[in-house]
N, C-alpha and C positions, 0 to 999 in steps of 0.2 A: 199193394197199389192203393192210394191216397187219393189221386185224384183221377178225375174220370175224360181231360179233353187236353188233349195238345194242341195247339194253335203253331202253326210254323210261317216263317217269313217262308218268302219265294228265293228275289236274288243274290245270291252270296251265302244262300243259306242250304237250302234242296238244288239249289241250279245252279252252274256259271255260266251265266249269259253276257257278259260283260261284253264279248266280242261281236256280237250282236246288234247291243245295244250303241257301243263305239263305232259299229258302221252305220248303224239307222242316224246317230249325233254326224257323222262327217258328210251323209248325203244331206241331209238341212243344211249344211252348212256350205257345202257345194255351190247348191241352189241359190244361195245369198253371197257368192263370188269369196265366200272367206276358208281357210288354211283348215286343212282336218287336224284333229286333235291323238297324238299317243294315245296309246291304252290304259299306260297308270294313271294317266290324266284325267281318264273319263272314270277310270275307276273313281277316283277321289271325288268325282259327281254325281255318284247312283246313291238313292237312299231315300230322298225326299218325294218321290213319284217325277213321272214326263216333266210337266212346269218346270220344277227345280232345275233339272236335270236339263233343258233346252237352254232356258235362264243363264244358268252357268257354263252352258258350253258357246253361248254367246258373246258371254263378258269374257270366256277368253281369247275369244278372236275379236275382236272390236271392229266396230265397222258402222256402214248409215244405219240410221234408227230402223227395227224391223217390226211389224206388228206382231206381237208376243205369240196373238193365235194362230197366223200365221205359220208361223216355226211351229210351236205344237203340231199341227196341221200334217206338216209336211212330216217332220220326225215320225207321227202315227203313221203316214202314210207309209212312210219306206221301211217301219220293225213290220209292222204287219204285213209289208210284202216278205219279207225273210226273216221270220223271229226264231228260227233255228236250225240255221247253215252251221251255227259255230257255237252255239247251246250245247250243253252238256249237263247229264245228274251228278254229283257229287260224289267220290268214290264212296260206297259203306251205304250211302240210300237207301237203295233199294234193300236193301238185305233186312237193315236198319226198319224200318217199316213192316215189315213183314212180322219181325217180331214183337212190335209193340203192336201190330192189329192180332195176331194170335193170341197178345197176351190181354185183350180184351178194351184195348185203349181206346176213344175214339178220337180221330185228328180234323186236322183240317187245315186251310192256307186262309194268311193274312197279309196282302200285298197290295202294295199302292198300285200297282200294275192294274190296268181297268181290266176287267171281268173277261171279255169276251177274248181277249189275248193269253189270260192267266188259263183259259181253261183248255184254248188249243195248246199250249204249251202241256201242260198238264198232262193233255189226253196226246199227243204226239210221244211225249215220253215214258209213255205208260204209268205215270203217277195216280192220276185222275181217280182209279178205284178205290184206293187207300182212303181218301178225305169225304167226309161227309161234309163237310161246311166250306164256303170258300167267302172269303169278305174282302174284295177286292177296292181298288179305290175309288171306283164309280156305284160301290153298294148304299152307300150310306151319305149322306151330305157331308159326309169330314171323313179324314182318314189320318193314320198313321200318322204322326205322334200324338196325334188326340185320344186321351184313354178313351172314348166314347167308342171308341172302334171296338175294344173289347167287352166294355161295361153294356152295351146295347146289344151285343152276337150272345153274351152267355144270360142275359138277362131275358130276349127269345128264347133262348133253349133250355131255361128253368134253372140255370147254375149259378153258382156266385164264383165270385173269385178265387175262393179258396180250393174251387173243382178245379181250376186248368193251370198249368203252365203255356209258358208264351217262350217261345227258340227262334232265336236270331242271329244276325253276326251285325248291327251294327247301334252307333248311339242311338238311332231314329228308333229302333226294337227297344232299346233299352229304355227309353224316356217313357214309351208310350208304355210298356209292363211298371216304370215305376209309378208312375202316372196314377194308373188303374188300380197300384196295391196287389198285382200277381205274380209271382214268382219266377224270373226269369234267368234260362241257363244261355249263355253264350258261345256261339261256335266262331272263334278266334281265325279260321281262314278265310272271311270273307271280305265285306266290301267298308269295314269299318273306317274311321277318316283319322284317329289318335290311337294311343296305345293301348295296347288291349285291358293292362288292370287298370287304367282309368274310368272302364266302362262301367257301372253297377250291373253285376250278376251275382245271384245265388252261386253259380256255377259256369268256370272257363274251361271249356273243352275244348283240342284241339281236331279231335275225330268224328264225322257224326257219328261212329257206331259207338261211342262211349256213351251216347244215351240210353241208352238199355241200362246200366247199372243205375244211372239217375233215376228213370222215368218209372220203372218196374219193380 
C-alpha cells in the first residue's frame, strides 16, 4: 500500500440518494406553482452541489422570476425533512470499507452536500465510523471542483498529494482530482452527465468492491 488516505464522493458514489434528492427538487418546485421533474432528469442535475442543482431544475420548468435563495431555501427545507426515505448504500460498501480500514487505510468524504446533512446521512447508514475526515461543501469557502478542496484537507493533515487517491463517479470528481495532480479512480455507475471514457481516471470501475485490488 502506496498511499495512506482515500478521499470519497458521497452521491452516486457511497450512496443512491437520487430519489431523495428528486423529491426535495419537485417539492421547490411545487411551492413555485411549476411541473416536477423525472428522475433521469434530475439525475442529469446532481453534481455541482444545492445551487446547481436548484438552478437547473428551475430552468427546466420555467416560470416568474424566483429569488434564487429562496429556492435553495426551500429545497433545504424539504431534503432535510426526508434525506433518507429512498437513500440507499451501494451494493459492495460496506463490505468494501471494511477491508480497506482492516487493511490500515484512512478514508474520509468529500461532498458538496453541506456538513450537517452529509453527516446524518452518514451516521443513519452506518457509514459515519469508517471516515476520519469529512470536507463537505459548507467546510471550506470553495468547494468541488476547486482543487483547493483537496490541496487545503491534506495540506492540514500533513499529506501531499501523492498520499491519497480521490473516488468518484462524476466529471465534477474528476476535474477537481485533476485539478489538484491526485490520482483519481472512477466508479462508472453513478451520477456522471457524458460517457464514462470521456471522463479522465487512472481507473474505470464498474463495482465498488473492485477497489480493494486498486487501493491495497
Amino acid at each position: 500500500m502506496t498511499k495512506q488516505l482515500v478521499l470519497f464522493d458521497l452521491d452516486g458514489t457511497l450512496i443512491d440518494s437520487a430519489g431523495d434528492l428528486r423529491a426535495a427538487l419537485n417539492k421547490m418546485l411545487a411551492a413555485f406553482g411549476r411541473e416536477p421533474l423525472p428522475l433521469p432528469d434530475v439525475i442529469g442535475m446532481i453534481g455541482n452541489g444545492v445551487p446547481t442543482l436548484v438552478k437547473r431544475g428551475l430552468a427546466a420548468r420555467p416560470g416568474d422570476p424566483i429569488d434564487p435563495a429562496d429556492a435553495v431555501a426551500k429545497f433545504n427545507a424539504a431534503y432535510d425533512a426526508a434525506p433518507m426515505d429512498l437513500t440507499r448504500v451501494y451494493p459492495g460498501v460496506t463490505q468494501t470499507l471494511d477491508r480497506l480500514k482492516a487493511g490500515g487505510m484512512a478514508m474520509g468524504v468529500c461532498t458538496n452536500k453541506h456538513a450537517d446533512s452529509a453527516k446524518h446521512i452518514l451516521t443513519e447508514l452506518g457509514l459515519a465510523p469508517y471516515f476520519t475526515e469529512l470536507i463537505a461543501g459548507d467546510s471550506l469557502p470553495f468547494r468541488k471542483p476547486d482543487p483547493r478542496v483537496l490541496t487545503e484537507t491534506l495540506k492540514r493533515l500533513g499529506l501531499t498529494i501523492g498520499d491519497a487517491w480521490m473516488i468518484g463517479d462524476s466529471e465534477v470528481d474528476a476535474a477537481t482530482a485533476e485539478a489538484a495532480g491526485m490520482d483519481f479512480v472512477l466508479l462508472t455507475y453513478g451520477y456522471h452527465h457524458g460517457p464514462v471514457d470521456q471522463i479522465p481516471a487512472l481507473h474505470r470501475l464498474d463495482r465498488f468492491a473492485d477497489l480493494v485490488d486498486v487501493l491495497i
